[in-house]
C-alpha positions, 0 to 999 in steps of 0.5 A: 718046245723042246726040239723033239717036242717040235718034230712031234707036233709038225708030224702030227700036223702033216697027218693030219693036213687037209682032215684037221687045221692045225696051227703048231705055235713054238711060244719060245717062252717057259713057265708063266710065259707059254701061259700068257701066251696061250691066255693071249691065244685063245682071245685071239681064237675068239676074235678072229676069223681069218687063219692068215690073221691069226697067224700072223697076230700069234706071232707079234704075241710071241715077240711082244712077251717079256718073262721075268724071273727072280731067283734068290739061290743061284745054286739050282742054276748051277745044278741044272747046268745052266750057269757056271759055279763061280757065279753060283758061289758070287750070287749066295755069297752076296745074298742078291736077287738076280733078275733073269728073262726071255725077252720077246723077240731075244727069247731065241736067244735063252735065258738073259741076266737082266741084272741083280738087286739086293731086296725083293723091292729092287729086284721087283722095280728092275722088272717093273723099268725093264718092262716100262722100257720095252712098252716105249720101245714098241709103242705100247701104251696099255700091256695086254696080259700080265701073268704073275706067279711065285713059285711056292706060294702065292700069299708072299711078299715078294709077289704081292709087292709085286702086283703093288708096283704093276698097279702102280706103275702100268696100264695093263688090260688083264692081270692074272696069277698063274701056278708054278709046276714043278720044273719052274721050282726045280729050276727056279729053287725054294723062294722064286717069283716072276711074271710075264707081259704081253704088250700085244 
């Protein structure tokens, strides 16, 4: 949430103390990511009782949530103002695909360049390692949710291989396909895809 966003919500929160209960839930996630978030939240909702727990439950989600995006132009960074022109003319020039996150409990820190693949199979086999990294780095044997989405449509290669290598590849309990809003293609620019995982 934008900070604004956040002064908003905790304004709210303190009229409404002792009439209403509420939680305000920062995901530090965007697009398909503030998604599985909320997917994973509303399981919670529905399984526990205590607030204490839910909490404190809510907080691992957040930090157990991987969002990975791959970006064909890199000139719809540059635009937004979030990567210099130097990098926007390396990444068109070479016809990369660059893999970029916000990775759980880093997510703080924005956006991170993962690395750049040359076809849409590499780029998808980074997220695919990446997220296989992360799972044994926490102990995860089965991911919670996947939310996968691409960015103009969901009936492309590029998203399909991608299913293909999470079936392949990971124990997950829940897969859904999420939908792009407009910002995400702004940003993302014409040919994006990615997806989120929550280990738990």
């Amino acid at each position: 949430m934008s900070s604004a966003t956040v002064q908003m919500a905790e304004g709210i929160r303190k009229d409404y103390e002792g009439i209403i209960p509420i939680i305000n839930i920062d995901t530090k996630q965007a697009s398909s990511g503030i998604g599985a978030v909320l997917l994973r939240v509303i399981e919670l909702l529905k399984e526990l009782d205590s607030v204490d727990e839910f909490v404190a439950r809510v907080d691992e989600v957040i930090k157990n949530t991987y969002l990975y995006f791959c970006l064909l132009d890199l000139n719809y960074l540059y635009r937004g103002g979030r990567i210099g022109r130097a990098q926007s003319l390396l990444g068109s020039v070479l016809r990369i695909v660059s893999v970029v996150g916000l990775l759980g409990e880093e997510a703080d820190l924005g956006m991170a360049p993962i690395v750049k693949g040359r076809t849409y199979k590499a780029a998808n086999k980074i997220i695919i390692n990446h997220i296989k990294q992360k799972m044994v780095l926490k102990k995860v044997a089965k991911i919670e949710l996947i939310n996968i989405l691409h960015f103009e449509n969901s009936d492309v290669d590029e998203l399909k291989d991608l299913e293909k290598q999470i079936n392949d590849n990971l124990a997950y309990r829940r897969l859904v396909h999420g939908n792009a809003r407009f910002v995400e293609a702004v940003h993302g620019g014409p040919g994006a895809w990615g997806g989120s995982f929550v280990l738990k």
